[in-house]
C-alpha positions in Angstrom: -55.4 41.5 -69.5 -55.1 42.0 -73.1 -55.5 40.0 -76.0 -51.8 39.9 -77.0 -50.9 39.0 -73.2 -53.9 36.2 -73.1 -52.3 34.6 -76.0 -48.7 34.7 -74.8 -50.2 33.0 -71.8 -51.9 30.2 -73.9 -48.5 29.7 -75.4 -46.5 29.3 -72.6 -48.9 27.1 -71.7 -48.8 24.7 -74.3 -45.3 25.4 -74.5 -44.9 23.9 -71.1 -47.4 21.3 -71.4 -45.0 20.0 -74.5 -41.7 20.3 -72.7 -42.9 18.5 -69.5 -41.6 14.6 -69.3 -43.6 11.7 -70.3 -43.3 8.4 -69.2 -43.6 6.4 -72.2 -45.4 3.5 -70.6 -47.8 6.6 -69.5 -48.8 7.2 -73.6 -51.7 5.9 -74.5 -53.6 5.1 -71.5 -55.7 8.0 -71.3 -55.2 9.1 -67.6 -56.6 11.9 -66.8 -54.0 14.6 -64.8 -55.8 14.1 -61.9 -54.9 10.1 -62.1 -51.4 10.6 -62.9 -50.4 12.1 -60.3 -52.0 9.8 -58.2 -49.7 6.9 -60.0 -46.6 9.0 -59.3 -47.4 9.6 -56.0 -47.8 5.5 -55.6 -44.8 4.7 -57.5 -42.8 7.0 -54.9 -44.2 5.6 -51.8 -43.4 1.9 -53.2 -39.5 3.4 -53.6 -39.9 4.8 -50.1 -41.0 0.9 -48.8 -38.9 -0.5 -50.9 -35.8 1.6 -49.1 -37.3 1.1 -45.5 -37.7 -2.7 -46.1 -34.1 -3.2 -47.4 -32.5 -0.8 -44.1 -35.2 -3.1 -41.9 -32.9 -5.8 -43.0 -29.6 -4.9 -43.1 -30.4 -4.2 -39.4 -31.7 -7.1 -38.9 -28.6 -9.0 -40.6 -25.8 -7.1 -39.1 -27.6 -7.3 -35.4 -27.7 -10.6 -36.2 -24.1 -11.2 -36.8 -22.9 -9.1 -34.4 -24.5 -11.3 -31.6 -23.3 -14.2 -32.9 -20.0 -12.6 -33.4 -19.6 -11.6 -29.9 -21.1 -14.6 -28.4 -18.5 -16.6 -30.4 -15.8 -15.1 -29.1 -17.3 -14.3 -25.3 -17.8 -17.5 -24.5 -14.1 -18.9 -24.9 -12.7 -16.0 -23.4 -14.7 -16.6 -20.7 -13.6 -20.2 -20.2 -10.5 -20.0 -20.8 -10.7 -17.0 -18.4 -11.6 -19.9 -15.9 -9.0 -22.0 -16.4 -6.0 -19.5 -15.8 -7.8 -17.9 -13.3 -7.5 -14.5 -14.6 -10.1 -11.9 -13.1 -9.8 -9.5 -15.7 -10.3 -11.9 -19.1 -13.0 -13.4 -16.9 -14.9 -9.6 -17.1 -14.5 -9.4 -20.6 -15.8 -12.7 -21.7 -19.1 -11.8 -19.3 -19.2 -8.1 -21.3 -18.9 -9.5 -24.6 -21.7 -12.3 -23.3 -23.8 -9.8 -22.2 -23.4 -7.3 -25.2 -24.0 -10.5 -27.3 -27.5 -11.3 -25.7 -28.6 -7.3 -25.8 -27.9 -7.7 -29.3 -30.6 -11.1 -30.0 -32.9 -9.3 -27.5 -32.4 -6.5 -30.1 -32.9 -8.8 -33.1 -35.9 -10.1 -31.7 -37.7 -7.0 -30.5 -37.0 -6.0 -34.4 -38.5 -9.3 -35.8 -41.7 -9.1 -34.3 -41.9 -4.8 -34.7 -41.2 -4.3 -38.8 -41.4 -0.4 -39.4 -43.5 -1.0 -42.2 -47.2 -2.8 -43.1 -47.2 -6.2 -44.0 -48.7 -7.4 -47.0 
């Protein structure tokens, strides 16, 4: 390597060290490389657990209300299946039961296993 080509080099260097983002609540703290990349890397996986928490939930929520949903509504149709005597409303309000308690076995099997580490 020449001399010309070595300092090109150190200029692109510096060049690039000068162009590349800084987070402003980085300056002054005197982190090392090494040590900023190890606070990126944490600030990512907090985003990560931050996005599998708030899915967690909205599972959670909408499993939720589902059941509720279809136990609301499986349980007249059911009995008023009985009273009219009708065979086939009579199957649906025991389908729409049945899919309602799947549904709160599923809420509970995803209450007590969280996909991520409590704290």
């Amino acid at each position: 390597m020449t001399e010309s080509q070595a300092a090109e080099l150190r200029t692109a260097e510096q060049k690039g060290a000068e162009d590349d983002p800084k987070d402003p609540a980085m300056d002054g703290v005197g982190l090392s490389e090494r040590d900023e990349h190890i606070v990126m890397a944490l600030a990512k996986r907090m985003m990560e657990d931050s996005h599998v928490r708030t899915h967690y939930y909205v599972k959670v929520g909408v499993s939720a209300f589902l059941c509720a949903l279809l136990l609301v509504i499986g349980v007249p149709v059911f009995m008023e299946s009985r009273v009219t005597g009708s065979l086939a409303y009579t199957a649906l309000g025991v389908v729409l039961v049945g899919f309602g308690l799947v549904l709160a076995v599923a809420v509970l099997v995803l209450l007590f296993r969280p996909p991520f580490e409590k704290k």
